[in-house]
KOLGULUM-400648 format. One line per 4 residues: number of its first residue (from 1); their letters; for each residue x, y, z of N, C-alpha, C. Coordinates in Angstrom, 1 decimal, always signed. Last residue first. Layout:
BEGIN
NUM) a) X/Y/Z/X/Y/Z/X/Y/Z  ...
//
This chain:
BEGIN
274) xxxx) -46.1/-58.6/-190.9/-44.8/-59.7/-191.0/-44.3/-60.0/-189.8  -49.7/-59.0/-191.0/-48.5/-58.2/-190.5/-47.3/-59.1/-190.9  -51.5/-59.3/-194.3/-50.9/-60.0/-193.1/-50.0/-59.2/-192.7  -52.5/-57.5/-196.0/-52.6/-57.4/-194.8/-52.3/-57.8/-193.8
270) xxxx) -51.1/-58.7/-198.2/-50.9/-57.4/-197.4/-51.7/-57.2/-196.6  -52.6/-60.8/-198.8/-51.5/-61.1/-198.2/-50.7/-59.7/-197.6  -55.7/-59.4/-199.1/-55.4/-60.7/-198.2/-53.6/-60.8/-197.6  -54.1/-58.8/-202.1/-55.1/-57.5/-201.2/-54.9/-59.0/-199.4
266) xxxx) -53.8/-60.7/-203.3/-52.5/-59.7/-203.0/-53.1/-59.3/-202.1  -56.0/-62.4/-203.7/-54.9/-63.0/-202.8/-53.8/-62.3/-202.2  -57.7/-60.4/-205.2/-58.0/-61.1/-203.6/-56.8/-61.5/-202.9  -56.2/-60.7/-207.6/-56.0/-59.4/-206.6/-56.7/-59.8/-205.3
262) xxxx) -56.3/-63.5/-208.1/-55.1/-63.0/-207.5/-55.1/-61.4/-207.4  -59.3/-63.2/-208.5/-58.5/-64.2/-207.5/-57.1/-63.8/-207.2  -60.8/-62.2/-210.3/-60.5/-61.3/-209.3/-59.7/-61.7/-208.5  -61.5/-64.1/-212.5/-60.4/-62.7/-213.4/-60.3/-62.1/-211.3
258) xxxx) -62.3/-66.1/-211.5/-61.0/-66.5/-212.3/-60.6/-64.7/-212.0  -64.7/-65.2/-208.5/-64.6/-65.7/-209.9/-63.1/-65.2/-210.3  -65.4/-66.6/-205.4/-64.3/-65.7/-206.1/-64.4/-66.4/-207.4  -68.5/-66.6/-203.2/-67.3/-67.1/-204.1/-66.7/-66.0/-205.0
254) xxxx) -68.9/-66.3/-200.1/-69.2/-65.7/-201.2/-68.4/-66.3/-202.5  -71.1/-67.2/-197.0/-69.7/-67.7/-198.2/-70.1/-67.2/-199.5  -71.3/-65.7/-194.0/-71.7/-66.0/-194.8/-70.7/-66.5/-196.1  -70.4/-65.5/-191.5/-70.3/-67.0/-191.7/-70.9/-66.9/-193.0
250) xxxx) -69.9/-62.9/-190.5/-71.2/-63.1/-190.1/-71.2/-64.4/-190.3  -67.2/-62.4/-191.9/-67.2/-62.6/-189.7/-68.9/-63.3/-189.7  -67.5/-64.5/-194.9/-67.0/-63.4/-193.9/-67.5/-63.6/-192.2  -65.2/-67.2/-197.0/-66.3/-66.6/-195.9/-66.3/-65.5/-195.1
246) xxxx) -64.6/-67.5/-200.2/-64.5/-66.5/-198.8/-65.4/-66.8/-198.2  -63.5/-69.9/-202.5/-64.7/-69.2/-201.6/-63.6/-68.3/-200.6  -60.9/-69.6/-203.7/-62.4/-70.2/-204.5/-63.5/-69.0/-203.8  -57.4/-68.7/-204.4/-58.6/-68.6/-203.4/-60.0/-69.1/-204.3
242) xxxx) -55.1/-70.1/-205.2/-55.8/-69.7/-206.1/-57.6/-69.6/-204.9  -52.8/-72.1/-205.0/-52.9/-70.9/-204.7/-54.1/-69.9/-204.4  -55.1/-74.8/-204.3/-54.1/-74.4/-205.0/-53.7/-72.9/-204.1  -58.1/-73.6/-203.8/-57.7/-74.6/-204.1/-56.2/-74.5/-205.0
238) xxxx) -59.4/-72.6/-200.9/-58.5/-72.4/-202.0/-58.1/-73.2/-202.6  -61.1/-70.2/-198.7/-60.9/-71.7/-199.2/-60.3/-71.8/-200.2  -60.6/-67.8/-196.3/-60.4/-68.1/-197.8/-60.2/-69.2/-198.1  -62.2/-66.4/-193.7/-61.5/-67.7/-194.1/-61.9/-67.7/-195.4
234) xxxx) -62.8/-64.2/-192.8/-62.8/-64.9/-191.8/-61.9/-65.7/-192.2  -63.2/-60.5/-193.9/-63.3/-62.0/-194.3/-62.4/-63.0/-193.0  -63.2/-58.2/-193.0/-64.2/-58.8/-192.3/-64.4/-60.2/-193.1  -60.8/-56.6/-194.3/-61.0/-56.8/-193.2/-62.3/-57.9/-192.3
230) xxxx) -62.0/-56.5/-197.2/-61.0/-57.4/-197.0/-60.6/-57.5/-195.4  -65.3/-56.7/-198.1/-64.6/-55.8/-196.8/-63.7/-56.8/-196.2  -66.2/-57.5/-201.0/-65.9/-57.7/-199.8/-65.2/-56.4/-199.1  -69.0/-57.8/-203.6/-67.4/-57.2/-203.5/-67.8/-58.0/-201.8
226) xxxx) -70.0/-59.5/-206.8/-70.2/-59.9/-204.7/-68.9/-58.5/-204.4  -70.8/-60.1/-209.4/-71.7/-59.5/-208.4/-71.3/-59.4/-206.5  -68.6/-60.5/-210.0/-69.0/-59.5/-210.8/-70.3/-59.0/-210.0  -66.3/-60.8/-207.5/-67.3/-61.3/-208.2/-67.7/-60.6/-209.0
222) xxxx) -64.8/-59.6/-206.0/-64.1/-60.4/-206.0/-65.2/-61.6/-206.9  -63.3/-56.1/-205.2/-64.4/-56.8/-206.1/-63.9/-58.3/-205.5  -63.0/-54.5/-201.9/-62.8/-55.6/-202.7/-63.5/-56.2/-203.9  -62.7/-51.8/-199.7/-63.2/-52.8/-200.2/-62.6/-53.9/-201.6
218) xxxx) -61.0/-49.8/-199.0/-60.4/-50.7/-199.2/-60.8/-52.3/-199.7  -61.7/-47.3/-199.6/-61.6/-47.2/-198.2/-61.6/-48.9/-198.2  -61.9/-46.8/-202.4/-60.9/-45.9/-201.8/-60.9/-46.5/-200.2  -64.2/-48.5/-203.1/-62.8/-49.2/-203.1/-61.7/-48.2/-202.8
214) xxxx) -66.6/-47.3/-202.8/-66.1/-48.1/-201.7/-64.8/-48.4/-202.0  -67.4/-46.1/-205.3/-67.6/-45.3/-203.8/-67.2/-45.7/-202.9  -67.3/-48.1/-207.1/-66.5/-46.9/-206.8/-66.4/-45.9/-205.5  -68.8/-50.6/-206.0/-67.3/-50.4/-206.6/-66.8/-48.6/-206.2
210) xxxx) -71.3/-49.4/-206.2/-71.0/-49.4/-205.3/-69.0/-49.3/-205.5  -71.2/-49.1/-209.1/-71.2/-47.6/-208.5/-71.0/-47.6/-207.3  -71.3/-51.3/-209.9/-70.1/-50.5/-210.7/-70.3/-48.9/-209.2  -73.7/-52.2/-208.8/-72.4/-53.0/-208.2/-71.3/-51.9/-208.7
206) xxxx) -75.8/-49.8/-208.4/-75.5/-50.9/-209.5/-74.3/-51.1/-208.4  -78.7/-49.4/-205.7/-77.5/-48.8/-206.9/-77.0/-49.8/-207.9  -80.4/-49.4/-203.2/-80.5/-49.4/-204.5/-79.7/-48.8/-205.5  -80.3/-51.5/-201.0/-79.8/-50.2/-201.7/-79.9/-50.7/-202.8
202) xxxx) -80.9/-53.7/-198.2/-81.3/-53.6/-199.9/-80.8/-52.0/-200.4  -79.2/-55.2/-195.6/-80.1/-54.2/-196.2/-80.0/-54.0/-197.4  -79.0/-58.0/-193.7/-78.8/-57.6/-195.1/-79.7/-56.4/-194.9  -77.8/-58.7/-189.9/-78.4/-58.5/-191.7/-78.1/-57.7/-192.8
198) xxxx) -76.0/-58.8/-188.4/-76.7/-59.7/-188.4/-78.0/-59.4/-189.3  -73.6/-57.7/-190.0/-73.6/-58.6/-188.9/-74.2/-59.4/-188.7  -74.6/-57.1/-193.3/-74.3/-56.5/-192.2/-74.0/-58.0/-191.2  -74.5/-56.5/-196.9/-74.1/-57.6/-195.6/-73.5/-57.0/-194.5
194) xxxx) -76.2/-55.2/-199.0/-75.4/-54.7/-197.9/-75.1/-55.8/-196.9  -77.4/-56.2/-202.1/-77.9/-56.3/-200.9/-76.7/-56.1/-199.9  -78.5/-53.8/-204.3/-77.5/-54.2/-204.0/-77.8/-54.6/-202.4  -81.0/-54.1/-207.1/-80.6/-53.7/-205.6/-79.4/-54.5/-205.8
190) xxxx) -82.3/-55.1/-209.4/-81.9/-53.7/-209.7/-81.5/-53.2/-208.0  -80.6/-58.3/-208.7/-81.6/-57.4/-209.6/-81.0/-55.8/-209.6  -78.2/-57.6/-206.4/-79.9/-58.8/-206.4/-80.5/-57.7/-207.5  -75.1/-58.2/-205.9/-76.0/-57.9/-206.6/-77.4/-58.7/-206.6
186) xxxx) -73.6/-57.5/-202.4/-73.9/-58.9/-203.6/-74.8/-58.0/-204.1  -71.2/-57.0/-200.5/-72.4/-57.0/-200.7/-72.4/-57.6/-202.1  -69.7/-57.2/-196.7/-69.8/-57.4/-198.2/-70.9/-56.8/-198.7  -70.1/-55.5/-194.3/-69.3/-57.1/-194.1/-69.2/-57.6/-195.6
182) xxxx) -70.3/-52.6/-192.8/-70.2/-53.1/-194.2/-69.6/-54.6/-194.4  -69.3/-51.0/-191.0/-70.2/-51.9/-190.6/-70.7/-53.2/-191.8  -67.7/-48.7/-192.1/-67.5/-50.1/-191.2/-68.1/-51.3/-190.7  -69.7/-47.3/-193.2/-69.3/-48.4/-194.6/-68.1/-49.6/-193.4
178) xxxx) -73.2/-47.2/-191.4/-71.4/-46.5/-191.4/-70.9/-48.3/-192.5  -76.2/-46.4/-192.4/-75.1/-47.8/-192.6/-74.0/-46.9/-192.2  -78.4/-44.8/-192.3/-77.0/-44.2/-192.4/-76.4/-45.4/-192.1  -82.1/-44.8/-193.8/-81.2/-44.8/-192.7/-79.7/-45.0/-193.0
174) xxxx) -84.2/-42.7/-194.1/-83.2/-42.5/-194.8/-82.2/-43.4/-193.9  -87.8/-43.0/-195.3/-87.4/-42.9/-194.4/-85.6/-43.4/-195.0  -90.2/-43.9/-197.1/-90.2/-42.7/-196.8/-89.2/-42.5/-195.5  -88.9/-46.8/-197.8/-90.3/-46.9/-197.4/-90.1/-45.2/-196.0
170) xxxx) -85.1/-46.4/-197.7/-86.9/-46.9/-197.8/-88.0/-46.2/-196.7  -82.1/-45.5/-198.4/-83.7/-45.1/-198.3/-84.6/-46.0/-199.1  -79.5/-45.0/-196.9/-80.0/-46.0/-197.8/-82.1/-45.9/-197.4  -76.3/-43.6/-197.5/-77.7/-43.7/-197.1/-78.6/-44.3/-197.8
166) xxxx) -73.3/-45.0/-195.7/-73.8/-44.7/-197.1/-75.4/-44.6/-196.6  -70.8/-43.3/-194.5/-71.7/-44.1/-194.2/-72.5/-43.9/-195.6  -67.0/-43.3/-193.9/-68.4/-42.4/-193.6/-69.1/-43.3/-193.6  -64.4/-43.9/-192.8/-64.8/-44.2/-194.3/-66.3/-43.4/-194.4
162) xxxx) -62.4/-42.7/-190.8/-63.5/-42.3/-191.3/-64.2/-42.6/-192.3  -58.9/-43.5/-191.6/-59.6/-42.1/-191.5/-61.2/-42.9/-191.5  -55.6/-44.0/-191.0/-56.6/-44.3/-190.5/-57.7/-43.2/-190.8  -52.8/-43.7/-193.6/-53.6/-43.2/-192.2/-54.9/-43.6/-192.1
158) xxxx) -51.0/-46.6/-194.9/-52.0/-45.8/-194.9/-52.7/-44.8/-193.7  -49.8/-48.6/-194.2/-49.4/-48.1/-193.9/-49.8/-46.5/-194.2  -51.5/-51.3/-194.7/-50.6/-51.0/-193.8/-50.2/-49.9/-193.1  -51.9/-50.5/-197.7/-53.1/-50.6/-196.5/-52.2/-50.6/-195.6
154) xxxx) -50.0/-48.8/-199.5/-49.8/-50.3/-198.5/-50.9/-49.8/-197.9  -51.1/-47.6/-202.7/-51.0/-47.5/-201.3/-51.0/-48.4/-200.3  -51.1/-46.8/-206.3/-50.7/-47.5/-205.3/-50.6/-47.4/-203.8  -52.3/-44.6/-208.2/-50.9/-44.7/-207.7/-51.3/-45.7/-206.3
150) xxxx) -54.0/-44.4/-210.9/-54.3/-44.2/-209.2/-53.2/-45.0/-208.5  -52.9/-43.7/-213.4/-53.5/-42.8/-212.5/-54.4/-42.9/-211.1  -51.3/-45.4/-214.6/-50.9/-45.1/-213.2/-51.8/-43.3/-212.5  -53.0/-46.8/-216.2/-52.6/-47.3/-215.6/-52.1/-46.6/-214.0
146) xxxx) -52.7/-44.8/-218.4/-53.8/-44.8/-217.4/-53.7/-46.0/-216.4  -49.9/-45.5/-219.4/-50.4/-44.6/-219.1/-51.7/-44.0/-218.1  -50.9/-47.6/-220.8/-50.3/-47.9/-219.3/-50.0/-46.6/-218.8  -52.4/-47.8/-222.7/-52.8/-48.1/-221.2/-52.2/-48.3/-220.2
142) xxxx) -51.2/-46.0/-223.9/-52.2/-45.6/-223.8/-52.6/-46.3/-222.4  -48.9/-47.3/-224.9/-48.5/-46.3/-224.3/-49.8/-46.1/-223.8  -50.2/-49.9/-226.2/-49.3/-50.0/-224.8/-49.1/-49.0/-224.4  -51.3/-48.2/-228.4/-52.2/-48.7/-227.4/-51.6/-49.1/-226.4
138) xxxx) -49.1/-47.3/-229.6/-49.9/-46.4/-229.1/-51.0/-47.0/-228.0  -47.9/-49.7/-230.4/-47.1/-49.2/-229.4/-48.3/-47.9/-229.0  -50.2/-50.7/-232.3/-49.6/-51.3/-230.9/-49.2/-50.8/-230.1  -49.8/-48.3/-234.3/-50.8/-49.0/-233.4/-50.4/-49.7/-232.2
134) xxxx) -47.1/-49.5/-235.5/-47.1/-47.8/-234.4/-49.1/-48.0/-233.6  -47.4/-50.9/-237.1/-47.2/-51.5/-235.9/-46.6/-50.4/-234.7  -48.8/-51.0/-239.0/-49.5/-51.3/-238.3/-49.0/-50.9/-236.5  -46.7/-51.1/-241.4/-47.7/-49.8/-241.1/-48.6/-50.0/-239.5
130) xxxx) -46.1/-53.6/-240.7/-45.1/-52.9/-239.7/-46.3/-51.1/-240.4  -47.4/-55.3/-242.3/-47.0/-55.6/-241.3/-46.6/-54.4/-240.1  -48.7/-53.4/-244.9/-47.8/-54.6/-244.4/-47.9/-54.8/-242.9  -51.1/-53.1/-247.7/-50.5/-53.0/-246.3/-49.4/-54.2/-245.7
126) xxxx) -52.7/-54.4/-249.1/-51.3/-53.4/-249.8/-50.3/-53.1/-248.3  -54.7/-55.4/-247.9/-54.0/-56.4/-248.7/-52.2/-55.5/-248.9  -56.4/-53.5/-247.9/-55.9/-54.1/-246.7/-54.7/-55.0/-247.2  -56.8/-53.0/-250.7/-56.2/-52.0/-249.6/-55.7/-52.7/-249.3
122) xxxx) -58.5/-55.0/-250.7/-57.1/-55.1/-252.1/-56.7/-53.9/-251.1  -60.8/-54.7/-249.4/-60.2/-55.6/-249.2/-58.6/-55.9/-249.8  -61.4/-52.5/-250.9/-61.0/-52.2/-249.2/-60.9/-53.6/-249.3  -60.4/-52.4/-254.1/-61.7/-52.4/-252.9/-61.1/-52.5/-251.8
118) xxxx) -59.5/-49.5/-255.8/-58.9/-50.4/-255.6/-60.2/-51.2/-254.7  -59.2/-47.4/-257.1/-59.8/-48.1/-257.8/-59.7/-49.4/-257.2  -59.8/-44.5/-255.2/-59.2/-45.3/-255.8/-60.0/-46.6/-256.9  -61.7/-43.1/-253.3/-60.9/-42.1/-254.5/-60.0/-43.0/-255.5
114) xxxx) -61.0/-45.1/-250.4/-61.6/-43.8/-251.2/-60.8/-43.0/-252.5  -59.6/-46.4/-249.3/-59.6/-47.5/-251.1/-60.6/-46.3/-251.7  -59.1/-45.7/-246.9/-58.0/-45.9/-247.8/-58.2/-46.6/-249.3  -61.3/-46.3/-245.3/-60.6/-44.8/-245.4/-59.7/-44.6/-247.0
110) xxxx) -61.3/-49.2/-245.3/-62.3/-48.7/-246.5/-61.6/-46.9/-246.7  -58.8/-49.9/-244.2/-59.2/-50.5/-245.9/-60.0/-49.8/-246.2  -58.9/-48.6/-241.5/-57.5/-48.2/-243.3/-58.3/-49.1/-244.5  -61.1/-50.0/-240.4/-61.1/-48.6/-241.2/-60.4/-47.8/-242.2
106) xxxx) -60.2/-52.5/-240.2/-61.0/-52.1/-240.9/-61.5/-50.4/-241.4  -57.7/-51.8/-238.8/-57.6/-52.6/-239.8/-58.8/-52.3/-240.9  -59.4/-50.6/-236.2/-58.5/-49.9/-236.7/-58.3/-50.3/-238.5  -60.7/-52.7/-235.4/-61.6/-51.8/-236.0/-60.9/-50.9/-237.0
102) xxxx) -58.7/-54.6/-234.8/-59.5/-55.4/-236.0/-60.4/-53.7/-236.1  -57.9/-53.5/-233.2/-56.7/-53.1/-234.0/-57.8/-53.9/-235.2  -59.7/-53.5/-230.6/-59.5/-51.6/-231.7/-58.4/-52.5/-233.0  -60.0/-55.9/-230.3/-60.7/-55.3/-231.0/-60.6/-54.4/-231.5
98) xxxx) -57.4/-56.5/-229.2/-58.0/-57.1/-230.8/-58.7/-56.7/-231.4  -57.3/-54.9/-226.9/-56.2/-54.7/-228.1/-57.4/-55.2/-229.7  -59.5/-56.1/-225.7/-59.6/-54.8/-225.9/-58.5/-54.5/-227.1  -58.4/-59.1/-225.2/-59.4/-58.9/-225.7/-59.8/-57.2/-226.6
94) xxxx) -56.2/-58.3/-223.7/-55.9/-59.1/-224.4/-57.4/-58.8/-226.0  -57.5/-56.8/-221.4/-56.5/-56.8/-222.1/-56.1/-57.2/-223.9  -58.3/-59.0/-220.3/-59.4/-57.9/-220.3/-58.7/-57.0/-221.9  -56.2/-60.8/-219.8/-57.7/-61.3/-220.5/-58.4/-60.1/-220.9
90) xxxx) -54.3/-58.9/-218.3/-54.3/-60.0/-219.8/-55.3/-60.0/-220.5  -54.5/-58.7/-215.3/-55.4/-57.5/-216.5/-55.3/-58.5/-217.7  -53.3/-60.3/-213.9/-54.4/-60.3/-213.9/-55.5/-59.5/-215.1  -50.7/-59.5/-215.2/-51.1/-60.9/-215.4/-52.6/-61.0/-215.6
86) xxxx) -50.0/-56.8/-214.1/-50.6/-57.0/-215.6/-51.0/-58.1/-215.8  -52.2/-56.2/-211.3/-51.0/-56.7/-212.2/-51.5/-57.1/-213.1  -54.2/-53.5/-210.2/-54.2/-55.0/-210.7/-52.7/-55.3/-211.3  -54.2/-50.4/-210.2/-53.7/-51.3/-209.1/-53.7/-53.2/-209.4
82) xxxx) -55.6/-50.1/-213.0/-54.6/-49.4/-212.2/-54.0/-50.6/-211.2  -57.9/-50.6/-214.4/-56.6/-52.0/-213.9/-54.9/-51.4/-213.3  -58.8/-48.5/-215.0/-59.7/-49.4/-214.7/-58.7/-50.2/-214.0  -56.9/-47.3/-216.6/-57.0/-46.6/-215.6/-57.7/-47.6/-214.2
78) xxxx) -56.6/-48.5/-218.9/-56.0/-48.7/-218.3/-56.0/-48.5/-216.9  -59.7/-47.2/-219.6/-59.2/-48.9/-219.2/-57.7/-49.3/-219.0  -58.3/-45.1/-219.8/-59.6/-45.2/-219.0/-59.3/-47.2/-219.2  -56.8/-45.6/-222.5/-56.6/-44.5/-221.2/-57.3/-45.0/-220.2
74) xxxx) -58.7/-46.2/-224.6/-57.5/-47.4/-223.9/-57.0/-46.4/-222.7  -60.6/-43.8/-224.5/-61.0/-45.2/-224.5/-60.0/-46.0/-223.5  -58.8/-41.7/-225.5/-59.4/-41.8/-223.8/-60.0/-42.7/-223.7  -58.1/-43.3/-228.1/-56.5/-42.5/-226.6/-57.6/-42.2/-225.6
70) xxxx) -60.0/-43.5/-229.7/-59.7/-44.9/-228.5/-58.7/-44.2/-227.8  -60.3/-41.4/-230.8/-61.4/-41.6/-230.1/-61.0/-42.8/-229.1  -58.0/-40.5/-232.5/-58.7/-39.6/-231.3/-60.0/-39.8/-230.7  -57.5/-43.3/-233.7/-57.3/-42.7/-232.3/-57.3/-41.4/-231.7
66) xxxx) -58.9/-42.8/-235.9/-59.3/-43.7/-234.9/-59.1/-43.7/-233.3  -56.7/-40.9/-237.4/-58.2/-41.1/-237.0/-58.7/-41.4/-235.8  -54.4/-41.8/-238.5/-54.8/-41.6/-237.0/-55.7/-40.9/-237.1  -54.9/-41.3/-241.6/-54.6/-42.5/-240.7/-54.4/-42.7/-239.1
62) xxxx) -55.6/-38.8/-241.6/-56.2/-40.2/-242.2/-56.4/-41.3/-241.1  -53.2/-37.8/-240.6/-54.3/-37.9/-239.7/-55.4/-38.4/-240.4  -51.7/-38.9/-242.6/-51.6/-39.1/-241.5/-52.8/-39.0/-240.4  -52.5/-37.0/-244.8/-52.3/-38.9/-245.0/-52.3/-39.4/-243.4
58) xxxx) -52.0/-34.7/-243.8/-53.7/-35.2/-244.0/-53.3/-36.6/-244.2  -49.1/-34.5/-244.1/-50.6/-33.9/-242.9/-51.6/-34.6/-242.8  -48.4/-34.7/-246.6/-47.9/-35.7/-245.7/-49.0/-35.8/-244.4  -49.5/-32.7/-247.6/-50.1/-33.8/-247.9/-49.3/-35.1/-247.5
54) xxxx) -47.9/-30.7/-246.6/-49.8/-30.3/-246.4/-49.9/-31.6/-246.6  -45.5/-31.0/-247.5/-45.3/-31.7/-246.4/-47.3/-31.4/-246.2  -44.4/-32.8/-250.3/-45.5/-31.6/-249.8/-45.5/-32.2/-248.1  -41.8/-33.9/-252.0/-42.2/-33.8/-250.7/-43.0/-32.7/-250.4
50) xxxx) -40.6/-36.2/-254.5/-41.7/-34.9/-253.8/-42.1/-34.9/-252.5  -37.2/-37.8/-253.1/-38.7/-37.7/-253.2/-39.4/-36.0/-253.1  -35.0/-37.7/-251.8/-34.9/-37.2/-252.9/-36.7/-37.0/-253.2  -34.7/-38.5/-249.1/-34.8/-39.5/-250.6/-35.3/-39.0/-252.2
46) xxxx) -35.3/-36.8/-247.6/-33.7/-37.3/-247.8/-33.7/-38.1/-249.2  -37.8/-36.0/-247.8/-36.8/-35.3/-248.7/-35.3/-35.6/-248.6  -38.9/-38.3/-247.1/-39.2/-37.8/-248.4/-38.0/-37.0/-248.6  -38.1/-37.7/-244.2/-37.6/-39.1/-244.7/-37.4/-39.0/-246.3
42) xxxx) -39.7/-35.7/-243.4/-37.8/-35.7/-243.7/-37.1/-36.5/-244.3  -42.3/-36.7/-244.0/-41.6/-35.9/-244.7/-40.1/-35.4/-244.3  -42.4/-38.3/-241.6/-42.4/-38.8/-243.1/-41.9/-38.3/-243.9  -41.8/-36.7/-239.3/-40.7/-37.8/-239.9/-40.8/-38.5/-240.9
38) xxxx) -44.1/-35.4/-239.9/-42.8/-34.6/-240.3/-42.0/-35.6/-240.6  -45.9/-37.3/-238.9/-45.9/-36.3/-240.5/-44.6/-36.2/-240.7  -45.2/-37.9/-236.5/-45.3/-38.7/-237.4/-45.3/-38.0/-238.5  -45.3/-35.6/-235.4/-44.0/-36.1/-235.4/-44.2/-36.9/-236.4
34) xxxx) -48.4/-34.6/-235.5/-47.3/-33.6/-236.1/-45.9/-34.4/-236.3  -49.1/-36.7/-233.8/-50.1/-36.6/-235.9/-48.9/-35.6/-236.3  -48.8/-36.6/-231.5/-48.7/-37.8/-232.3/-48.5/-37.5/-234.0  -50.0/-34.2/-231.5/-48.7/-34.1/-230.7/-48.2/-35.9/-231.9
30) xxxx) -52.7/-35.3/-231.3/-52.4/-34.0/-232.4/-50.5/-33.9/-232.1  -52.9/-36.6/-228.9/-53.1/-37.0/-230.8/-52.6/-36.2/-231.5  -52.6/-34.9/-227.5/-52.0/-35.9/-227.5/-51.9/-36.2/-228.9  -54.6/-33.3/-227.5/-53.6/-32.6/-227.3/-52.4/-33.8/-227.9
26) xxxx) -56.5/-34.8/-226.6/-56.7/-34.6/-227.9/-55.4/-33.6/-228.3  -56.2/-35.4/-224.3/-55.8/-36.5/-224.8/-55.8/-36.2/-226.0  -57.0/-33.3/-223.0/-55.4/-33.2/-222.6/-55.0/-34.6/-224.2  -59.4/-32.5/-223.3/-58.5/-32.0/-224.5/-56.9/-32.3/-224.3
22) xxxx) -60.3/-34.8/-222.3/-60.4/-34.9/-223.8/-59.7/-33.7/-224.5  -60.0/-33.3/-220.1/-59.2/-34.9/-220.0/-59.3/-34.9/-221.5  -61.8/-31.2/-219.6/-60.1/-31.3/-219.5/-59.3/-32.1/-220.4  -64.3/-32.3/-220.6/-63.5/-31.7/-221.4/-62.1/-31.5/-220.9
18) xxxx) -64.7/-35.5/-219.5/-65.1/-34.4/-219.5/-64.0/-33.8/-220.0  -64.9/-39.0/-218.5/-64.7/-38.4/-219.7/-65.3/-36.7/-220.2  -63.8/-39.2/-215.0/-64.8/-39.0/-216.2/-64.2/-38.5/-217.5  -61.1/-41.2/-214.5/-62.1/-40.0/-213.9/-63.2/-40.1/-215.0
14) xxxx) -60.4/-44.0/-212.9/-60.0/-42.7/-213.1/-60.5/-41.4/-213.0  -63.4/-45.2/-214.5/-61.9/-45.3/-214.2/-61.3/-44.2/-213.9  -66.3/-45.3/-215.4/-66.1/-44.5/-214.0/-64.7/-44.7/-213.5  -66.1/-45.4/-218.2/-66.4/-44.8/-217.7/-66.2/-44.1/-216.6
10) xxxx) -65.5/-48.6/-217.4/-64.7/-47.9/-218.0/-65.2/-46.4/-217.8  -68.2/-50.3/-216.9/-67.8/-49.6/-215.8/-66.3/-48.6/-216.2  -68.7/-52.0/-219.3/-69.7/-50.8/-218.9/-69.0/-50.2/-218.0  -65.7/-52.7/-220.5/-66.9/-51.6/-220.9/-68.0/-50.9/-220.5
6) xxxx) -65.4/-54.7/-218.0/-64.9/-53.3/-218.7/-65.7/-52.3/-219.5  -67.6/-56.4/-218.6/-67.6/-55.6/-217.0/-67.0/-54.4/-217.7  -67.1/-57.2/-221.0/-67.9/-57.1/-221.1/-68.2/-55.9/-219.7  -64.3/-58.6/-220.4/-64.2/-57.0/-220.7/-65.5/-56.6/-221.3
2) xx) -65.5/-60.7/-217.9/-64.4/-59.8/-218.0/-64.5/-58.3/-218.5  -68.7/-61.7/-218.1/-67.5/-61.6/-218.9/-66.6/-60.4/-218.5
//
């Protein structure tokens, strides 16, 4: 599943979740939590209203809570679908919104029926439509903001460099795969099997980790278990637009699952010369 993939490999988007990043984003929130106060409280005192602005403060970051924990969450999954179009992202998308705004929903009812008489269901109820709806625009700002933290590059026109070699150790001994030599690879259990020329070698890592260490030098997911070396595919079978199978130079055929097909087909059509 899609944003079941997201979740575990979110983490390795962009960058890591280490203190820079958490305090750039916690910088953020707090940057959020001061305009929104204030413009409550300006609003209070145009209207004549008691206006403390201390308890304008705390209503607020009440109520943004939540997001000083999903702004490097939706960040990092934006970051994840950097280079994807948003079409392709949707589903992953689609899914990740519903869930923070159903967690979010659920936390103003109970945050908010503390100290009252009211139940976190009659909360939820008091609410409207549009309290809500600075959530949304924080979650669009959030991932599309991590969106552009890996900026785009024509393979075309890219400099040529050196991808290196990955080392792959067995049975007391280290041997050096160069990642050109790399024809795909596929998940087998707790191995990743390396499609070479005229064989497979076994490494031992996860698919998320090969992903990362290979897709600066141009490889390809195109499975939840298969990636490619968009250079060493031979022939895309398709049905429609919509690529199915790949075969690569060795003749092996890997297939393309729904959510990777039209970045296979962009990644494929940039490299045609014009």
């Amino acid at each position: 599943m899609a944003f079941v993939d997201d979740i575990r490999e979110v983490r390795r988007a962009g960058f890591p979740l280490r203190a820079p990043f958490l305090a750039i984003t916690s910088i953020t929130w707090l940057a959020c939590l001061l305009v929104f106060a204030t413009a409550g409280w300006i609003d209070a005192v145009r209207e004549h209203q008691q206006a403390d602005f201390p308890a304008y403060l705390l209503a607020w970051m009440r109520g943004l809570l939540p997001w000083l924990f999903l702004f490097p969450l939706v960040f990092k999954l934006g970051a994840r679908h950097a280079n994807t179009n948003l079409r392709g992202s949707a589903h992953s998308v689609l899914i990740a919104g519903t869930t923070a705004m159903v967690a979010i929903l659920a936390y103003a009812a109970i945050a908010f029926s503390i100290g009252t008489d009211r139940t976190p269901l009659e909360t939820l109820a008091s609410f409207g439509v549009r309290d809500f709806l600075w959530d949304v625009v924080l979650f669009a700002m959030a991932f599309l903001a991590g969106r552009q933290m890996r900026p785009e590059q024509d393979p075309r026109t890219a400099p040529a460099a050196d991808p290196g070699s990955l080392a792959i150790k067995s049975s007391g001994r280290v041997e050096y795969i160069p990642v050109a030599d790399i024809l795909g690879a596929t998940a087998q259990g707790n191995y990743i099997a390396l499609h070479l020329a005229n064989r497979d070698v076994l490494h031992r890592t996860t698919m998320a980790q090969l992903e990362t260490a290979l897709c600066d030098v141009g490889f390809v997911r195109i499975h939840r278990s298969h990636l490619v070396n968009p250079s060493q595919v031979s022939t895309a079978r398709s049905r429609g637009e919509s690529f199915r199978i790949v075969e690569l130079s060795n003749g092996a055929r890997l297939p393309v699952s729904d959510r990777y097909r039209a970045e296979l087909r962009r990644t494929m059509d940039e490299r045609v010369l014009d």
